[in-house]
Predicted model as a PDB file, atoms N, CA, C, CB and O in Angstrom, pLDDT in the B-factor column:
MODEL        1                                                                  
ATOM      1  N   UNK A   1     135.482  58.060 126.628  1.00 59.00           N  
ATOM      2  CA  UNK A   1     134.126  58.296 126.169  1.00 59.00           C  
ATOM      3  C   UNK A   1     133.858  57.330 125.039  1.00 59.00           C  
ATOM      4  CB  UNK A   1     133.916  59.772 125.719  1.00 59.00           C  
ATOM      5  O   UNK A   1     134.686  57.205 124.137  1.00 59.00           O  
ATOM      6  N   UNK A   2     132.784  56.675 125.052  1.00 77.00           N  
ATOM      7  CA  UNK A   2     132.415  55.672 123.794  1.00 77.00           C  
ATOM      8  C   UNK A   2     131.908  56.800 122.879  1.00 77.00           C  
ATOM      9  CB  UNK A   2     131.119  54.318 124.112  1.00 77.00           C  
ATOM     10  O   UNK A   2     131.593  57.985 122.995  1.00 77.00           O  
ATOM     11  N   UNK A   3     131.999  55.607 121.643  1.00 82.00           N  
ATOM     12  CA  UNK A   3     131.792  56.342 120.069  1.00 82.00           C  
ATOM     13  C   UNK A   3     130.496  56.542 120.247  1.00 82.00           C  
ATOM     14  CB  UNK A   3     132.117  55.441 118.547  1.00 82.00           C  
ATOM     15  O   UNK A   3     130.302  57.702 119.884  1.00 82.00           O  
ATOM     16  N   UNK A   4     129.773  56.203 120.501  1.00 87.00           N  
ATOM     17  CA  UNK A   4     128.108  56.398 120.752  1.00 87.00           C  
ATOM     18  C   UNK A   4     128.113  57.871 121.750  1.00 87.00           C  
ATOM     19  CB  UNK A   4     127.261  54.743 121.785  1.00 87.00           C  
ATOM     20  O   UNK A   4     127.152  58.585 121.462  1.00 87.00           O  
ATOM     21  N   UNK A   5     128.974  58.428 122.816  1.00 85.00           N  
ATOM     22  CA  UNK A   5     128.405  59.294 123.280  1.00 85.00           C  
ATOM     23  C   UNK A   5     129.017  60.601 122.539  1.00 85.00           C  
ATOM     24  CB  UNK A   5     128.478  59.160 124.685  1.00 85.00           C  
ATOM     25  O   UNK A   5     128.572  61.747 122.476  1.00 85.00           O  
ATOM     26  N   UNK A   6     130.342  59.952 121.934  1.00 85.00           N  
ATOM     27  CA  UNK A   6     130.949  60.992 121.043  1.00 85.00           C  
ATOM     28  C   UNK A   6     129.795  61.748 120.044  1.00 85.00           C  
ATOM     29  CB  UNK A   6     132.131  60.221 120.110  1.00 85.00           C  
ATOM     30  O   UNK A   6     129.569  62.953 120.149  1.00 85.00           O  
ATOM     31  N   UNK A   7     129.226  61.037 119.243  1.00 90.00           N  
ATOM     32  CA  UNK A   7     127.923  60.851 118.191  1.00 90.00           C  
ATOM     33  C   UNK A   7     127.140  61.636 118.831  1.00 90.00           C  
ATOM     34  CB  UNK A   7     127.194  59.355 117.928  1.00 90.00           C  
ATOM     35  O   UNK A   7     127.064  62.848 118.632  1.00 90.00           O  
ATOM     36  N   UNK A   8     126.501  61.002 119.647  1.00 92.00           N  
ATOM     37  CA  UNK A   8     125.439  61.599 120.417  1.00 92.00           C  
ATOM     38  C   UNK A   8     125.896  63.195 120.657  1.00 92.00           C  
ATOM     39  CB  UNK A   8     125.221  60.722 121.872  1.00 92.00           C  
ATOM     40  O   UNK A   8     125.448  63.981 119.823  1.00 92.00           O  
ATOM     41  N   UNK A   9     126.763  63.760 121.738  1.00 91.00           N  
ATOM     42  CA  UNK A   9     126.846  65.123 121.856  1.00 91.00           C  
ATOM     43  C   UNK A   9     126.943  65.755 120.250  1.00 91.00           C  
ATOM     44  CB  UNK A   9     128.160  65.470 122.837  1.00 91.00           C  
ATOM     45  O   UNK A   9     126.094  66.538 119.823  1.00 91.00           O  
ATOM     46  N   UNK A  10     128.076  65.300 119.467  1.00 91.00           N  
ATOM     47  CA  UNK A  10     127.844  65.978 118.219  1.00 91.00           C  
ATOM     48  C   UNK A  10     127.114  66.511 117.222  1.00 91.00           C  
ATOM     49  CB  UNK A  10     128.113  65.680 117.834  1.00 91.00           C  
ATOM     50  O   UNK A  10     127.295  67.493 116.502  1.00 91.00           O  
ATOM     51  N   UNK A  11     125.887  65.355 117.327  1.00 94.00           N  
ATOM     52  CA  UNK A  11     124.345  65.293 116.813  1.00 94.00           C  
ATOM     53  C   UNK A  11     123.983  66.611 117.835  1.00 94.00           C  
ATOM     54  CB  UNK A  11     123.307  63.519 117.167  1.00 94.00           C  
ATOM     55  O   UNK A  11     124.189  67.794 117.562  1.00 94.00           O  
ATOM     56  N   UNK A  12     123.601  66.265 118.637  1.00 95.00           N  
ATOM     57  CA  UNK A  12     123.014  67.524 119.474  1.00 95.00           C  
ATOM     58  C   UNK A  12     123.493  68.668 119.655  1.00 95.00           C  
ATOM     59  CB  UNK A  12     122.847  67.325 120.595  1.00 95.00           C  
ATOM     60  O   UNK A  12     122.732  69.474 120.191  1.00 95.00           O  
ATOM     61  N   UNK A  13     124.588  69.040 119.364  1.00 94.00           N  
ATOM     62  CA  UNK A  13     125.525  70.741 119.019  1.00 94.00           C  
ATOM     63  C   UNK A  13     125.295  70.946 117.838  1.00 94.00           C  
ATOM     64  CB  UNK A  13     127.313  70.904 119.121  1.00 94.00           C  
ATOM     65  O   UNK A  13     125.087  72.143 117.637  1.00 94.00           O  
ATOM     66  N   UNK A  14     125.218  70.185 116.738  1.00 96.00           N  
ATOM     67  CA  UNK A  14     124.613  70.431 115.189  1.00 96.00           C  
ATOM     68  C   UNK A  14     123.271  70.876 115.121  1.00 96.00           C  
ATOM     69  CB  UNK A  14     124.603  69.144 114.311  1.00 96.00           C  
ATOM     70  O   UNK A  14     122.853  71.867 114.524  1.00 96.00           O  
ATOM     71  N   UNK A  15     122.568  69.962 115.861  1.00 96.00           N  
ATOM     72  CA  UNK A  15     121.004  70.177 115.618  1.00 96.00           C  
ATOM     73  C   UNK A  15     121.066  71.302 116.024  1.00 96.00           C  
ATOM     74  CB  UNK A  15     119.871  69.329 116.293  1.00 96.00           C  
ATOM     75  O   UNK A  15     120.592  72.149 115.267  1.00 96.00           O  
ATOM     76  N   UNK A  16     121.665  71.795 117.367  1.00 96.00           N  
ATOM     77  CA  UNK A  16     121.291  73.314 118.005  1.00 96.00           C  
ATOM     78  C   UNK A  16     121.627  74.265 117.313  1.00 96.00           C  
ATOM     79  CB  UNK A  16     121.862  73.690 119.246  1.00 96.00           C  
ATOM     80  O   UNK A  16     120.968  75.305 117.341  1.00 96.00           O  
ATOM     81  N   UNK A  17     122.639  74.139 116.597  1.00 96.00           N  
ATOM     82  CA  UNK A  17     122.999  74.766 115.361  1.00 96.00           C  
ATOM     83  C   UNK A  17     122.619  75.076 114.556  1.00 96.00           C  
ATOM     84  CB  UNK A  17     123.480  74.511 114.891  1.00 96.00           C  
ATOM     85  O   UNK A  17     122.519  76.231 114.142  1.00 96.00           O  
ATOM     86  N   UNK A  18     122.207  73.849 113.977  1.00 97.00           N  
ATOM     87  CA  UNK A  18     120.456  73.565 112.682  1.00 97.00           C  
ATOM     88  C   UNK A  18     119.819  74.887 113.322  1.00 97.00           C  
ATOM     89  CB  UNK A  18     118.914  71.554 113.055  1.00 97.00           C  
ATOM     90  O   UNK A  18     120.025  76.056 112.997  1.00 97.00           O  
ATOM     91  N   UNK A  19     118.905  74.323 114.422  1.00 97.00           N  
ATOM     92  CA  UNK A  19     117.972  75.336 114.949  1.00 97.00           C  
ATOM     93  C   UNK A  19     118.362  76.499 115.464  1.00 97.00           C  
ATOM     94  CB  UNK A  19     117.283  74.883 115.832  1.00 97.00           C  
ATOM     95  O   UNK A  19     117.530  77.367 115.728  1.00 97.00           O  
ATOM     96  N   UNK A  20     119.213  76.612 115.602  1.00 97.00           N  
ATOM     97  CA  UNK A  20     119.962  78.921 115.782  1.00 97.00           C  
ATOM     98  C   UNK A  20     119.772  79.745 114.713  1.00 97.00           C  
ATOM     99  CB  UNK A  20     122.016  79.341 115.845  1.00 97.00           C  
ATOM    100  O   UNK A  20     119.195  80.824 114.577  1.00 97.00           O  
ATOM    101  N   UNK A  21     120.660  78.673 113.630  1.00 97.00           N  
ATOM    102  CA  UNK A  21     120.797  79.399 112.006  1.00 97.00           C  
ATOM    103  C   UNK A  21     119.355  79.389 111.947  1.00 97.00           C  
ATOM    104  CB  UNK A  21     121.688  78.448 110.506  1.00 97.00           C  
ATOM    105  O   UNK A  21     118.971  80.556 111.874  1.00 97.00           O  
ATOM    106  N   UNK A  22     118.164  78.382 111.948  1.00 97.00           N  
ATOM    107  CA  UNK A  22     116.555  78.803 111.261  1.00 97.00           C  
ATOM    108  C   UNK A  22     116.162  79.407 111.967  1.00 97.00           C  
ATOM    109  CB  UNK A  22     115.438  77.897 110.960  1.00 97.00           C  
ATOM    110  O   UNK A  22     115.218  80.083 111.558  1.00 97.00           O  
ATOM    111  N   UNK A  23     116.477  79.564 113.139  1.00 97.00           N  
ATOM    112  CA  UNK A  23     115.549  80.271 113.807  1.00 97.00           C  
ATOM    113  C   UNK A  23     116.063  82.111 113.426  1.00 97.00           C  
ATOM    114  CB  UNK A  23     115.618  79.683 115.597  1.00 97.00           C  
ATOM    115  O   UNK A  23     115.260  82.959 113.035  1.00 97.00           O  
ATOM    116  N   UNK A  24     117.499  82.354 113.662  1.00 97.00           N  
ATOM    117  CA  UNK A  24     117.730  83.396 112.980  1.00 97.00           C  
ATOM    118  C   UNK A  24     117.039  83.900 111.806  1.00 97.00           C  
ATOM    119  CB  UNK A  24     118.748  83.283 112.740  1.00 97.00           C  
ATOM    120  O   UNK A  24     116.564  85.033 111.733  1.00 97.00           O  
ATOM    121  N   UNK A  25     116.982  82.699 110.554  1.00 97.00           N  
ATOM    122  CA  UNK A  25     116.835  82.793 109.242  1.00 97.00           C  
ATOM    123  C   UNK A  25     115.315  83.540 109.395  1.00 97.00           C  
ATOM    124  CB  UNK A  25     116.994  81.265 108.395  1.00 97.00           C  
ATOM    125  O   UNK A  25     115.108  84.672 108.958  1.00 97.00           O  
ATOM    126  N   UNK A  26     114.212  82.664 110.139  1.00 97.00           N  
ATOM    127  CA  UNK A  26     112.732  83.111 110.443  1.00 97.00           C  
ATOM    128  C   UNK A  26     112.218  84.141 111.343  1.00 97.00           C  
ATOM    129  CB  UNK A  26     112.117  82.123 110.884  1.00 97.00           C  
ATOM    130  O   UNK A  26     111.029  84.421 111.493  1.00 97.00           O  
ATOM    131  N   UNK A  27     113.768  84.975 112.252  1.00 97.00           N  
ATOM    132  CA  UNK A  27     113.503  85.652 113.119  1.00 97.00           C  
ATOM    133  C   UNK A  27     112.378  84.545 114.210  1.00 97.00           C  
ATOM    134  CB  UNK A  27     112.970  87.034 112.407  1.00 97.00           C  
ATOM    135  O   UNK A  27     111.257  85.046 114.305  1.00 97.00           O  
ATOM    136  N   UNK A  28     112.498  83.491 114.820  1.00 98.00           N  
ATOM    137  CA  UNK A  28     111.661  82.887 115.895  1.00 98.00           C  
ATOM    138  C   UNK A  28     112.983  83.001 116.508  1.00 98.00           C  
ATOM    139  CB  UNK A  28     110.758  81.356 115.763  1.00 98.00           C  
ATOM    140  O   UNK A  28     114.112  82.681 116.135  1.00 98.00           O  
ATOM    141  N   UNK A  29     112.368  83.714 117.872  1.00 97.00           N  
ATOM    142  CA  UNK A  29     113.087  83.552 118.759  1.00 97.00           C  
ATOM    143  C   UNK A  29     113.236  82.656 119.572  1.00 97.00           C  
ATOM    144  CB  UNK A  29     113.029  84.208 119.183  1.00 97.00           C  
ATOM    145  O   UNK A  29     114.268  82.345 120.168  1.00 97.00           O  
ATOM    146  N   UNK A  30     111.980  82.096 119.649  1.00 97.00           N  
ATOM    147  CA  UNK A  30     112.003  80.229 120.368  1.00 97.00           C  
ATOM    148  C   UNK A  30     113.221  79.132 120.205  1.00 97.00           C  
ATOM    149  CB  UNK A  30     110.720  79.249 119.554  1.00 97.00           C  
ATOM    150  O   UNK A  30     114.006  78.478 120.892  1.00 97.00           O  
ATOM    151  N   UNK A  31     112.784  79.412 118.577  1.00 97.00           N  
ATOM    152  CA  UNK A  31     113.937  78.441 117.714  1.00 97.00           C  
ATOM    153  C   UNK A  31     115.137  79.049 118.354  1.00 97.00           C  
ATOM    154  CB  UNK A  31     114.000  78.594 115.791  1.00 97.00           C  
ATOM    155  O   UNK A  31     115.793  78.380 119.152  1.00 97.00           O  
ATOM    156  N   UNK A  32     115.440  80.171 118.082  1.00 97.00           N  
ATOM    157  CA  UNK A  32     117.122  80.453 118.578  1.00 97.00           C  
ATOM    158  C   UNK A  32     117.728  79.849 119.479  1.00 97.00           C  
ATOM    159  CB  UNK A  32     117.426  81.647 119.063  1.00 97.00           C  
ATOM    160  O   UNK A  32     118.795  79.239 119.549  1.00 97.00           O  
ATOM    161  N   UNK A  33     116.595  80.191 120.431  1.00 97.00           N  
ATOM    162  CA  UNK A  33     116.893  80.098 122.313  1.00 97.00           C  
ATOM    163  C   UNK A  33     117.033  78.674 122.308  1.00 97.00           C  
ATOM    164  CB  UNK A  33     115.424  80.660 123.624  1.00 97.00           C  
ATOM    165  O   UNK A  33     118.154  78.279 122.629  1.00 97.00           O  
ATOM    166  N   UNK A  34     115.873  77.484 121.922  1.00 97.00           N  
ATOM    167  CA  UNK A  34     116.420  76.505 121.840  1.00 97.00           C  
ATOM    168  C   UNK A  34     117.662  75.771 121.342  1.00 97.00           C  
ATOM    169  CB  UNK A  34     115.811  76.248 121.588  1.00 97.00           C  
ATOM    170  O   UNK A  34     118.280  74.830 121.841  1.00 97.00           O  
ATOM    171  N   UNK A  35     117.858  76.477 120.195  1.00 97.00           N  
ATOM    172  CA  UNK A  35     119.017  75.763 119.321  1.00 97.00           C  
ATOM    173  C   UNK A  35     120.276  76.121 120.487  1.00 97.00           C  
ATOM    174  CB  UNK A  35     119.298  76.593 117.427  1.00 97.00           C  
ATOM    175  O   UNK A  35     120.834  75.087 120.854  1.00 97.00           O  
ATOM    176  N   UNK A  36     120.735  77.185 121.031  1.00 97.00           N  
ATOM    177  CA  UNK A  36     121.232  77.837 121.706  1.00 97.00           C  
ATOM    178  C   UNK A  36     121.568  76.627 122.829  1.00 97.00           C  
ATOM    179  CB  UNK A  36     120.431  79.055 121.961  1.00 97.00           C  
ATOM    180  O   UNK A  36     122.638  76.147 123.203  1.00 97.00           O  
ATOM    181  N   UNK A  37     119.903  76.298 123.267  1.00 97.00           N  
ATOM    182  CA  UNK A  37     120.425  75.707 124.535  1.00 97.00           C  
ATOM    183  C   UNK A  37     120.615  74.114 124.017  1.00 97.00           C  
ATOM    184  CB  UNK A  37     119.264  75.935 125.954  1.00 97.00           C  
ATOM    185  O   UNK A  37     120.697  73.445 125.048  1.00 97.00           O  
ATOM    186  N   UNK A  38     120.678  73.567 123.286  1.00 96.00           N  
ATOM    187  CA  UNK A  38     120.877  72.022 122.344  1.00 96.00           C  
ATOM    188  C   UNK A  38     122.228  72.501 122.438  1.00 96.00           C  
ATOM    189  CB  UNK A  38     120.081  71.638 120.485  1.00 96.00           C  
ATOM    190  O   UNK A  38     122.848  71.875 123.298  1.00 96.00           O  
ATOM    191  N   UNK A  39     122.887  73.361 121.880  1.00 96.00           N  
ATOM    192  CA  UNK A  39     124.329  73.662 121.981  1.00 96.00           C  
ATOM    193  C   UNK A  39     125.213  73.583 122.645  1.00 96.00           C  
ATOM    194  CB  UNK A  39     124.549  74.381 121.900  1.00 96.00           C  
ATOM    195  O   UNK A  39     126.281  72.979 122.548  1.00 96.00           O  
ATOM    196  N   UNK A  40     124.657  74.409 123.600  1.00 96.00           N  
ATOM    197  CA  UNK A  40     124.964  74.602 125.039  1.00 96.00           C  
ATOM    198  C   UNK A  40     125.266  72.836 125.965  1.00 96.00           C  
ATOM    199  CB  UNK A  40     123.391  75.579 125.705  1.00 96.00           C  
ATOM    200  O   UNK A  40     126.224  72.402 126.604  1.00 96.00           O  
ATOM    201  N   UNK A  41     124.164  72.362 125.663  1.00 96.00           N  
ATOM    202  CA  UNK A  41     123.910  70.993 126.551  1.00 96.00           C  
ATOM    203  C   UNK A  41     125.010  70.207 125.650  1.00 96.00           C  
ATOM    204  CB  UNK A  41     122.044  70.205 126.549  1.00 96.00           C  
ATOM    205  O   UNK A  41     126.115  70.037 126.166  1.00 96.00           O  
ATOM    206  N   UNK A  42     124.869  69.904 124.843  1.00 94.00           N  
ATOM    207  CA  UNK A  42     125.620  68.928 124.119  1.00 94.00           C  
ATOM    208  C   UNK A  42     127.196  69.062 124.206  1.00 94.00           C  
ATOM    209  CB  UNK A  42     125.187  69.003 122.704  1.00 94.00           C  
ATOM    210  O   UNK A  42     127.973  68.119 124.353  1.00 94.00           O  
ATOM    211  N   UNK A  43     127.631  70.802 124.054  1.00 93.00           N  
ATOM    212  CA  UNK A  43     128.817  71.140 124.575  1.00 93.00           C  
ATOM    213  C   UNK A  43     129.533  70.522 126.158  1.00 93.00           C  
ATOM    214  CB  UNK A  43     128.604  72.542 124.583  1.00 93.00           C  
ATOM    215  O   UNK A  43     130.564  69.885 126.375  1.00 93.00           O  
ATOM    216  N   UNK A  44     128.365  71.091 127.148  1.00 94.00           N  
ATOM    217  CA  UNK A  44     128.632  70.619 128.659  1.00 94.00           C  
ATOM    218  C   UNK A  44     128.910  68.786 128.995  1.00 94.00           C  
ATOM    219  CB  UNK A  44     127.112  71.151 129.544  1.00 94.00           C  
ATOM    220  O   UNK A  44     129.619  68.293 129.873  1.00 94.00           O  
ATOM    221  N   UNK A  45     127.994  68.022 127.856  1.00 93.00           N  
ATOM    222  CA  UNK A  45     128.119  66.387 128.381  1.00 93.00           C  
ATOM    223  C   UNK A  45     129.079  66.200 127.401  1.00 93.00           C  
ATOM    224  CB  UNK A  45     126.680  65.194 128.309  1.00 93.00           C  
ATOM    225  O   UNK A  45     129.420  65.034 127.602  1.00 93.00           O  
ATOM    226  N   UNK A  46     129.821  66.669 126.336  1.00 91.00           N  
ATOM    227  CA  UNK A  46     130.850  66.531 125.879  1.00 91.00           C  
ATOM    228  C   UNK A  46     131.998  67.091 126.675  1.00 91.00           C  
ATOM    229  CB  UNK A  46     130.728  66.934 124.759  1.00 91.00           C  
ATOM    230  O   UNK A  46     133.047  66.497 126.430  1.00 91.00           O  
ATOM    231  N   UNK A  47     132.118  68.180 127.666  1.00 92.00           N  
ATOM    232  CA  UNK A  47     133.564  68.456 128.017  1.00 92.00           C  
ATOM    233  C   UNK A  47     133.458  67.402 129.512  1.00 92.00           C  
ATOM    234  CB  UNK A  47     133.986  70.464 128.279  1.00 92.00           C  
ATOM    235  O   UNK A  47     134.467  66.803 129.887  1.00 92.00           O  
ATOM    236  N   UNK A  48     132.361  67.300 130.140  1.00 91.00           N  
ATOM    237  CA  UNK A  48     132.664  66.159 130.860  1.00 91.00           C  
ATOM    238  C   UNK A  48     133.294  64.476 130.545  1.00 91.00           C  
ATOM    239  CB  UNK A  48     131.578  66.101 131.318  1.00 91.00           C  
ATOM    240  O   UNK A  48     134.106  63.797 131.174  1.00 91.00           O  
ATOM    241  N   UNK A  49     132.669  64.258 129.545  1.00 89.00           N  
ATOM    242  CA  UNK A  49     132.778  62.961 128.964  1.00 89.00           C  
ATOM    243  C   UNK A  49     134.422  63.299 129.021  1.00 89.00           C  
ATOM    244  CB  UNK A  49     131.879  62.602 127.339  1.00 89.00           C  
ATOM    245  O   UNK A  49     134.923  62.788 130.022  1.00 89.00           O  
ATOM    246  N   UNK A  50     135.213  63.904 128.338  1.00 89.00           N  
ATOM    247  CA  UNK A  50     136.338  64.337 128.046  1.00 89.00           C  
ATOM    248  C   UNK A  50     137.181  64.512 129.263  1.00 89.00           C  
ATOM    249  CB  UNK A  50     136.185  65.429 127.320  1.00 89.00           C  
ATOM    250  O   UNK A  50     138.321  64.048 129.252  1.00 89.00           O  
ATOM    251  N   UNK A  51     136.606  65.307 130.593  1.00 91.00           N  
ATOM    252  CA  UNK A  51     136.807  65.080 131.857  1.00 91.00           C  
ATOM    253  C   UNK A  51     136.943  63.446 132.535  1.00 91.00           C  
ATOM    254  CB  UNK A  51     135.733  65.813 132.381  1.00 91.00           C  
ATOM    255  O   UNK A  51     137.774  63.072 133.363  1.00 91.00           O  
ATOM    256  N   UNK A  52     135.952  62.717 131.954  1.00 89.00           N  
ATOM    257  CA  UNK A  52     136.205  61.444 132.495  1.00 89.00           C  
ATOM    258  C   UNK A  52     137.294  60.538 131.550  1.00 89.00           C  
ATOM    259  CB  UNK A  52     134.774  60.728 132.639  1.00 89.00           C  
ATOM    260  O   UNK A  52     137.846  59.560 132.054  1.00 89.00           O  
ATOM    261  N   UNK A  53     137.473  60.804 130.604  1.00 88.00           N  
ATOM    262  CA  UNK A  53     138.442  60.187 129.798  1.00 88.00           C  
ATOM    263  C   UNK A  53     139.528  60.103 130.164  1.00 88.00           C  
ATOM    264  CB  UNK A  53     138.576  60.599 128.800  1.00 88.00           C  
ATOM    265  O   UNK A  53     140.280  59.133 130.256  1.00 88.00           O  
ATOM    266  N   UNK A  54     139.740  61.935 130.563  1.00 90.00           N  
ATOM    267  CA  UNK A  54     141.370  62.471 130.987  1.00 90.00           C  
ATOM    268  C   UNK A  54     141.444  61.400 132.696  1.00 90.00           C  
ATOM    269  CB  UNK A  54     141.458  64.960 131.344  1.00 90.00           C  
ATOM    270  O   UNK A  54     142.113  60.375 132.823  1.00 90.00           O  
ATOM    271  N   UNK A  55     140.871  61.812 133.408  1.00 91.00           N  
ATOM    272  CA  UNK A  55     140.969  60.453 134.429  1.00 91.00           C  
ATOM    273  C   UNK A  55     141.127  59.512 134.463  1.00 91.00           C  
ATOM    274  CB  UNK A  55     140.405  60.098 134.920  1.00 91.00           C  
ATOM    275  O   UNK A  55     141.888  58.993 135.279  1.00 91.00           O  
ATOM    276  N   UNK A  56     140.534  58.944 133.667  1.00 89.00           N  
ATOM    277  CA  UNK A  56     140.707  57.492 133.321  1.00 89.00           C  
ATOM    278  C   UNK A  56     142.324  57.161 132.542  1.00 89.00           C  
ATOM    279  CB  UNK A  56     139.339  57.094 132.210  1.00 89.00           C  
ATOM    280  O   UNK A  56     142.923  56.096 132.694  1.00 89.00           O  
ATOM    281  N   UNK A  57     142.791  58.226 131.775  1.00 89.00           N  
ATOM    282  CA  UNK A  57     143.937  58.231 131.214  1.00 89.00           C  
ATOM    283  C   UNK A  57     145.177  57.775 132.177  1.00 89.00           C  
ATOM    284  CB  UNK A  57     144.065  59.528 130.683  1.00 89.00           C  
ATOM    285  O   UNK A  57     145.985  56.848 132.115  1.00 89.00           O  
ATOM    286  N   UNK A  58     144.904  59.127 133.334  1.00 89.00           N  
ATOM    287  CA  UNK A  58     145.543  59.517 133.910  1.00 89.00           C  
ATOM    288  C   UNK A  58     145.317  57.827 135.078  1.00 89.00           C  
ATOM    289  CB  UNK A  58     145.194  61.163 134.183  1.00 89.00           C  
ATOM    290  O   UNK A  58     146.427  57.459 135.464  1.00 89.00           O  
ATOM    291  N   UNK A  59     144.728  57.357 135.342  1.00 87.00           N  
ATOM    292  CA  UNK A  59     144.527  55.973 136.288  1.00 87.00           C  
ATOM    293  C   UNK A  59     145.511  54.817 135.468  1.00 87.00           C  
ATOM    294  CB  UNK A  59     142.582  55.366 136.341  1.00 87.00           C  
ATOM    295  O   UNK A  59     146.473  54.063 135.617  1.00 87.00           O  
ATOM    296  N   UNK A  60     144.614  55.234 134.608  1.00 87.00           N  
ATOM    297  CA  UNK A  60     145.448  53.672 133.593  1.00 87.00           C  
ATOM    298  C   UNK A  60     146.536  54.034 133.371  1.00 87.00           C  
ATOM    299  CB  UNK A  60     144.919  53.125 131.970  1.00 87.00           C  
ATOM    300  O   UNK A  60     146.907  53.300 132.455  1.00 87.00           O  
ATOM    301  N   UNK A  61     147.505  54.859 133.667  1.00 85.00           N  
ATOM    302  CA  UNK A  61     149.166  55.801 133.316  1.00 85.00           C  
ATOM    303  C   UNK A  61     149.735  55.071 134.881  1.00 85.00           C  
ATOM    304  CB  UNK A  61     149.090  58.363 133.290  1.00 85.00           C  
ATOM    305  O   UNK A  61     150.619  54.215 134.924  1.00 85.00           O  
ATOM    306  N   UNK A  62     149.171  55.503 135.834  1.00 85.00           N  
ATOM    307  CA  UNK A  62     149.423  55.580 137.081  1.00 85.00           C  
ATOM    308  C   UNK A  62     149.415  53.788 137.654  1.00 85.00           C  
ATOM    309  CB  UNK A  62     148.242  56.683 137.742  1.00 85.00           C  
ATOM    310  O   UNK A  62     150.308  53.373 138.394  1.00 85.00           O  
ATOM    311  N   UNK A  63     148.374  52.974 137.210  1.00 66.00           N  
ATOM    312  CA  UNK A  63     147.902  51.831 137.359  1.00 66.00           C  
ATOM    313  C   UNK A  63     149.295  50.871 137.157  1.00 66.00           C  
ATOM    314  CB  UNK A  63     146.662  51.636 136.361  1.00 66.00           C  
ATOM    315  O   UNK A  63     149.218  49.645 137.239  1.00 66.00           O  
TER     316      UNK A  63                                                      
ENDMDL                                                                          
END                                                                             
């Protein structure tokens, strides 16, 4: 996984984060649900990225 997509998912599990905690803080439930799903997403293209890494590991071992 490049440092840029590393960044990228991390930024976007924080922000969702950002936005859970305010949205909690303000009772908006919008905010939650979103922050929730920023979380969510950023989590999923991070354990893939990580999925393609381990492959690639595992090629270049084998190679």
């Amino acid at each position: 996984m490049g440092l840029g997509d590393k960044i990228s998912n991390a930024a976007e599990k924080a922000s969702g984060s950002a936005k859970e905690k305010l949205g909690d803080a303000t009772d908006n439930k919008d905010l939650q649900a979103e922050g929730t799903a920023d979380k969510m997403s950023g989590g999923a293209k991070q354990s893939v990225e990580n999925v393609k890494d381990a492959g690639k590991n595992l090629k270049d071992g084998l190679g």
